[in-house]
C-alpha positions as CSV (number, residue, x, y, z in Angstrom):
1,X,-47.2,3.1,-12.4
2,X,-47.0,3.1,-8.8
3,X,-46.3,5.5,-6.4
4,X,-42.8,3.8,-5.5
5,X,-41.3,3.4,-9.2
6,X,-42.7,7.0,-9.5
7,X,-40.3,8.0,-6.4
8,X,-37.7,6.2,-7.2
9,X,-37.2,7.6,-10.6
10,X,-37.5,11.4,-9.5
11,X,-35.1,10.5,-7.1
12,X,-32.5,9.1,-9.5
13,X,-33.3,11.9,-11.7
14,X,-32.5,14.3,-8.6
15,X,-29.6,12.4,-7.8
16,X,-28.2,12.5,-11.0
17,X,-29.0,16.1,-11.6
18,X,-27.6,16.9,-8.9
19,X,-24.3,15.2,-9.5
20,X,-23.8,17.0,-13.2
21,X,-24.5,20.0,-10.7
22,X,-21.2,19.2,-8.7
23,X,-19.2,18.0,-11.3
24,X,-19.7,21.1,-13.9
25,X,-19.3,23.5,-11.0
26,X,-15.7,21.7,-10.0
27,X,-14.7,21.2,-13.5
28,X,-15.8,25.6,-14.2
29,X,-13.6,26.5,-10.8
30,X,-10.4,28.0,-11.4
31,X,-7.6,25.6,-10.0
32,X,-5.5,27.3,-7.6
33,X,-1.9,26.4,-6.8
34,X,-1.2,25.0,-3.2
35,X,-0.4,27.8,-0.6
36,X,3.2,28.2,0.4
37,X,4.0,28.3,4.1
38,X,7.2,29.5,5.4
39,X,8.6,26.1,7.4
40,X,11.1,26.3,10.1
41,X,14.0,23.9,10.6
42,X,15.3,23.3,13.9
43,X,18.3,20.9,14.5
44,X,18.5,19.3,18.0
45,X,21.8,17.9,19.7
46,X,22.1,14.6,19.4
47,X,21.7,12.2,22.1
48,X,22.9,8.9,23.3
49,X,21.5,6.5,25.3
50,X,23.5,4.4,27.6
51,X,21.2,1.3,29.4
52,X,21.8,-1.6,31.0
53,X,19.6,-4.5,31.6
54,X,19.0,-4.7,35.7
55,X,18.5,-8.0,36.1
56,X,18.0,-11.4,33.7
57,X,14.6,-11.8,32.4
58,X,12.7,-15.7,33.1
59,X,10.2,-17.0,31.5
60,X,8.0,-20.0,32.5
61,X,7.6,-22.7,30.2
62,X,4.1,-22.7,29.9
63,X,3.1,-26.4,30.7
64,X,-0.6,-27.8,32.6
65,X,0.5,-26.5,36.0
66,X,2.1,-23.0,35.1
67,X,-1.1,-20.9,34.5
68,X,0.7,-17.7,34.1
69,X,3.9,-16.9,32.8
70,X,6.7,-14.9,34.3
71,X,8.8,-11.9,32.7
């Protein structure tokens, strides 16, 4: 047996030890309800948005000379 397959089955031993180790000690813990929080609820006045467009929007048809386009 070498000294690697001799590592690498303490560690999966380890690893798997230590996994039961996790899982028993969540699976023991006593479950505890989510806290409640008092919540706030604030109404804002409602808003409306009037815009216009200030001018007409061009765009370039992009062909071999046009090398950037325009909006």
């Amino acid at each position: 047996m070498t000294t690697e397959t001799l590592f690498s089955a303490v560690l999966t031993l380890s690893l798997l030890a230590g996994g039961a180790i996790a899982f028993g000690s969540e699976a023991a813990s006593k479950r505890v309800g989510p806290a409640t929080a008092e919540t706030t609820v604030v109404t804002l006045p409602t808003v409306t948005v009037v815009g216009r467009r200030a001018a007409s929007t061009e765009v370039a048809v992009e062909t071999e000379a046009v090398e950037h386009r325009v909006q």
